[in-house]
C-alpha positions as CSV (number, residue, x, y, z in Angstrom):
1,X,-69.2,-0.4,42.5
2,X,-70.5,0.4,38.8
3,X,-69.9,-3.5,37.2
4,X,-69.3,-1.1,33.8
5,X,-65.9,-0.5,35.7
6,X,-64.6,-3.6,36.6
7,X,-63.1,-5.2,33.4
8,X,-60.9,-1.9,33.1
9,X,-60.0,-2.7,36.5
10,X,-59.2,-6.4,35.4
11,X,-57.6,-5.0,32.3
12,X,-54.9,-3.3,34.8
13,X,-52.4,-5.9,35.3
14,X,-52.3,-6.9,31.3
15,X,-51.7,-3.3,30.8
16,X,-48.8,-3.0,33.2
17,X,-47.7,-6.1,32.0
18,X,-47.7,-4.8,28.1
19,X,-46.1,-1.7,29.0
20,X,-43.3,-3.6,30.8
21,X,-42.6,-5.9,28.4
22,X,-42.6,-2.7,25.8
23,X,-40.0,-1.8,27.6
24,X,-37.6,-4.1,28.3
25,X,-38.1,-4.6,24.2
26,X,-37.6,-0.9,23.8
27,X,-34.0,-1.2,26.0
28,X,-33.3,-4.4,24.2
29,X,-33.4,-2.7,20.9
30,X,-31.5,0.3,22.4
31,X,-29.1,-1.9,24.2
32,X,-28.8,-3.7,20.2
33,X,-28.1,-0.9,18.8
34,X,-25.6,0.3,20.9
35,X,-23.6,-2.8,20.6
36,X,-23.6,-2.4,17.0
37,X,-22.4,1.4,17.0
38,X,-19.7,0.1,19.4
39,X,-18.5,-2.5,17.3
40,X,-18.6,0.1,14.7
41,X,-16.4,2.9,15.8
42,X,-14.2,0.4,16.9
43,X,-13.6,-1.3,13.6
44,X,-13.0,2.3,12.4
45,X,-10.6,3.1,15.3
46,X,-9.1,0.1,14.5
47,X,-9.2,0.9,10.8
48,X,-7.4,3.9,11.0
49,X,-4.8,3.1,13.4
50,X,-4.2,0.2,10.9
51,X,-3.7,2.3,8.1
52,X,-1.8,4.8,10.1
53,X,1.1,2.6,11.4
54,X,0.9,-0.5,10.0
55,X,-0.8,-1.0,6.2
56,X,-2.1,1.7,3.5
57,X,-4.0,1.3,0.4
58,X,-2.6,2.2,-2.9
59,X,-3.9,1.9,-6.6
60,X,-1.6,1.2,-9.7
61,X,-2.6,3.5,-12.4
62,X,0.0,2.6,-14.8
63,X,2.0,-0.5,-16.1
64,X,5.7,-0.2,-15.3
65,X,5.7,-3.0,-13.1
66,X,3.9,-5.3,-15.5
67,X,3.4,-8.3,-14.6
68,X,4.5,-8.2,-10.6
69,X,1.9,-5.5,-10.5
70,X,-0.9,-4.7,-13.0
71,X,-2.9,-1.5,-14.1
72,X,-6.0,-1.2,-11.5
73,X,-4.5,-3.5,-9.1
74,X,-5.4,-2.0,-5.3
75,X,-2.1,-2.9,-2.8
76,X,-1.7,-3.1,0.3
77,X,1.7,-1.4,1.7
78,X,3.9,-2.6,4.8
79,X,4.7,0.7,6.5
80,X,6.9,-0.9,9.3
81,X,9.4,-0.9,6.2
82,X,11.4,0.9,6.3
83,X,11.0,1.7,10.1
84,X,11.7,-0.3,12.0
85,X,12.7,-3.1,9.3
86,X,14.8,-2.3,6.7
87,X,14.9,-1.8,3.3
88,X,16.4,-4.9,1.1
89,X,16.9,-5.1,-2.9
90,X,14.5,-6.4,-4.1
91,X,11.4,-4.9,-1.9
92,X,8.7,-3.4,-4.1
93,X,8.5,-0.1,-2.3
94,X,5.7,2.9,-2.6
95,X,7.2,6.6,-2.2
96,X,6.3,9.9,-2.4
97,X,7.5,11.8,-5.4
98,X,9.1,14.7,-3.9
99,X,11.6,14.7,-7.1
100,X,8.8,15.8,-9.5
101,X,9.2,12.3,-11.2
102,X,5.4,12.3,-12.1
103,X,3.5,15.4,-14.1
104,X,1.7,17.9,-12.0
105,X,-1.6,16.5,-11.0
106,X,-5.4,17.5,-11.5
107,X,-7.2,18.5,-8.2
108,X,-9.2,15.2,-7.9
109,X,-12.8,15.8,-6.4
110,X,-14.1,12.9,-3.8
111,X,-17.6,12.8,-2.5
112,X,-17.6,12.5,1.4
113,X,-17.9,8.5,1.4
114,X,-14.8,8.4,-0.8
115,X,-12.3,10.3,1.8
116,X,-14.3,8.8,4.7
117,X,-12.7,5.4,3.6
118,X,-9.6,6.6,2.5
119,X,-9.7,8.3,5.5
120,X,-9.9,4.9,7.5
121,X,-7.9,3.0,5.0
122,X,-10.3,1.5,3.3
123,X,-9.7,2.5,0.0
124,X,-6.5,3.9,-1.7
125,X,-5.9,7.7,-2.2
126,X,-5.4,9.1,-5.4
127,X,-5.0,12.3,-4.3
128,X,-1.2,12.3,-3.4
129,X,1.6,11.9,-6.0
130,X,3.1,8.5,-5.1
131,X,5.3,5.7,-7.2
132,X,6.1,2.2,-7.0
133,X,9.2,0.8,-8.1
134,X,11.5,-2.1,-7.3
135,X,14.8,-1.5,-5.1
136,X,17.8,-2.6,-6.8
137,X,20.5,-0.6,-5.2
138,X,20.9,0.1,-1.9
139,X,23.4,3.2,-0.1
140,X,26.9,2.4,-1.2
141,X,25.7,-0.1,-3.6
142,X,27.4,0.5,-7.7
143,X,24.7,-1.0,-10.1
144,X,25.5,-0.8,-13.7
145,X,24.2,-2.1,-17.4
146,X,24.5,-3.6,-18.8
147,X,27.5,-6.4,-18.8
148,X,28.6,-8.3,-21.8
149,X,25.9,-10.6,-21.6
150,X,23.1,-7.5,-21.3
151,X,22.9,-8.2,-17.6
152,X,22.3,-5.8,-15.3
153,X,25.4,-5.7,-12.2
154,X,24.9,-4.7,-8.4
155,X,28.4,-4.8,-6.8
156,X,29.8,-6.1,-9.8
157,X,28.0,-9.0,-9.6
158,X,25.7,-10.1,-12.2
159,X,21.9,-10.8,-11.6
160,X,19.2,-12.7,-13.4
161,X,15.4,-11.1,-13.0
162,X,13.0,-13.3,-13.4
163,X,10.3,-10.6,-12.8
164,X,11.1,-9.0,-15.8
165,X,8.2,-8.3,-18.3
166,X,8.1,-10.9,-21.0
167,X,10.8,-9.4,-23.7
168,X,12.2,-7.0,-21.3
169,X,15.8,-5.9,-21.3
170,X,17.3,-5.2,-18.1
171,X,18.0,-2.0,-19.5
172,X,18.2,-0.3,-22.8
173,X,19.9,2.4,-21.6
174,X,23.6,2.2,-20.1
175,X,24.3,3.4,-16.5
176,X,26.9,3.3,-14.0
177,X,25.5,4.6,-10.5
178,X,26.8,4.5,-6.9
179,X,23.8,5.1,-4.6
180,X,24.7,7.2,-1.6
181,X,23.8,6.9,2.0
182,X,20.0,8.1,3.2
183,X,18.8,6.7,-0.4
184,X,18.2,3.9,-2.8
185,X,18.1,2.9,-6.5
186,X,15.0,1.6,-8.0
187,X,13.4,0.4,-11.3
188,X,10.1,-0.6,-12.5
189,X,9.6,-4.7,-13.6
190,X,8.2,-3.0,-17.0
191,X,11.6,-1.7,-18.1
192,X,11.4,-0.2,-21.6
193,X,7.6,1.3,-19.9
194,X,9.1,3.0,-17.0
195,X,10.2,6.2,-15.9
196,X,12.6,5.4,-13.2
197,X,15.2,6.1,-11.6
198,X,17.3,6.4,-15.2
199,X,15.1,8.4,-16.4
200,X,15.6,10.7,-13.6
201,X,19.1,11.7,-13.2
202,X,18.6,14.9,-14.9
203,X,16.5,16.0,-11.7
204,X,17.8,17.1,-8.5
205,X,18.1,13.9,-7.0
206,X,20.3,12.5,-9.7
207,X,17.2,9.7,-10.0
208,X,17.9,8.2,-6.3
209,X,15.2,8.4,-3.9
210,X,15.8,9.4,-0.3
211,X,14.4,6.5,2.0
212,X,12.7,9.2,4.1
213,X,10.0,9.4,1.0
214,X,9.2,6.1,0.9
215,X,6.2,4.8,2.3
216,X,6.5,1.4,2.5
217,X,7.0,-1.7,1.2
218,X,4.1,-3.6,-0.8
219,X,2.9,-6.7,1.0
220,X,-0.7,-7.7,-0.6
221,X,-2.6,-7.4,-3.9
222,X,-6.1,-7.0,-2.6
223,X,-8.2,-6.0,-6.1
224,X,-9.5,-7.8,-8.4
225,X,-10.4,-10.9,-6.4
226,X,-8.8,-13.3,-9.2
227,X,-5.0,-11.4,-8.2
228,X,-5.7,-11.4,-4.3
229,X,-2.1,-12.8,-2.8
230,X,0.9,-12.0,-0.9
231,X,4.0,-10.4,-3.4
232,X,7.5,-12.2,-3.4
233,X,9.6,-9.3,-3.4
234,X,12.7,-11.6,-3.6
235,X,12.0,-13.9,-6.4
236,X,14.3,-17.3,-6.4
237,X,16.9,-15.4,-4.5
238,X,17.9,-13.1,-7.4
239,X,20.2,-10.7,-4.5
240,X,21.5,-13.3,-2.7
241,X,25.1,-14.0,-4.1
242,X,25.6,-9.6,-4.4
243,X,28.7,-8.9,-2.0
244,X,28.4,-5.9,0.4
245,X,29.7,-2.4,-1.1
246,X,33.5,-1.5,-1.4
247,X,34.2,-0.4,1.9
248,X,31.2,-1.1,3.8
């Protein structure tokens, strides 16, 4: 045998042995990264199914619910309210303004990453007209202002807001409303900045909002890290001594 060929031949077992252990690197790194993409679309599954039936990001733009909710905040929205829980005074609630509370709206233009996440729920959509607003009357409910002592009534009963912005009159302008069934009566914390539901009874809806438009009810402040917390949506038990509706 030609002694020029025998380390090649000796070389022959390293070289299986390399390959092999190329290898089984090559399928650990494939095996890697196909744990990772797993783990992946299932956070996005996950994501989405989240945002779907259970929680949606919103954005404040504006301040008429100063100081429960303020300009830029993000929100995350309960949408198991009001289906299958139901809608209480009190409840900060996002809904769709089908009543043509809010000026038309500019086409907005989002690069693919943008609706990918809103896509998935990780990031609000500004696209859609929505509002937020607090519930103060719900169907059958009378709410009036303002009383002798400039306090707003639900049921004839007077109530105290302590989530009023600093200054804020319950109302400067007088009302007398009886909310009928399939909707509800809402008003922003911000009074004397908001265009709610008494600034809307010229419209079709008579300023109500039918409960089938609203999304849901707002659960977390997630943006700006210094605001991050759960909402009280029935602050010191403002509701709690408002009898039922006549009749009810």
């Amino acid at each position: 045998m030609d002694p020029a060929l025998a380390p090649a031949a000796d070389d022959a077992p390293r070289r299986a042995s390399r390959q092999k252990a190329e290898k089984s690197a090559d399928r650990g790194i494939g095996a890697w990264l196909k744990e990772i993409a797993t783990i992946i679309v299932i956070a996005l599954v996950l994501s989405f199914l989240i945002k779907t039936f259970f929680f949606r990001a919103f954005f404040i733009p504006s301040g008429s619910m100063e100081e429960t909710l303020e300009i830029d905040d993000r929100i995350f929205v309960n949408q198991l309210v009001p289906q299958p829980f139901d809608l209480q005074r009190g409840d900060i609630v996002v809904f769709e303004d089908t009543e043509g509370w809010l000026p038309p709206q500019e086409e907005v233009q989002l690069s693919w990453l943008q609706e990918a996440l809103i896509f998935i729920g990780l990031s609000p959509d500004r696209s859609q007209q929505h509002l937020v607003k607090r519930v103060i009357g719900l169907p059958g409910d009378t709410v009036a202002c303002c009383d002798a002592e400039g306090r707003l009534t639900v049921n004839g009963e007077p109530i105290v807001e302590p989530y009023l912005f600093p200054g804020a009159n319950p109302s400067d302008v007088p009302f007398d409303v009886v909310v009928p069934e399939g909707s509800v009566w809402v008003m922003g914390d911000h009074r004397n900045a908001s265009a709610d539901s008494r600034a809307n009874q010229d419209k079709s809806g008579e300023g109500f909002v039918d409960i089938d438009d609203v999304e849901g009810r707002a659960a977390v402040i997630a943006w700006p890290l210094d605001r991050i917390g759960f909402l009280d949506n029935h602050p010191d038990g403002v509701f709690d001594g408002v009898p039922e509706p006549a009749g009810s």
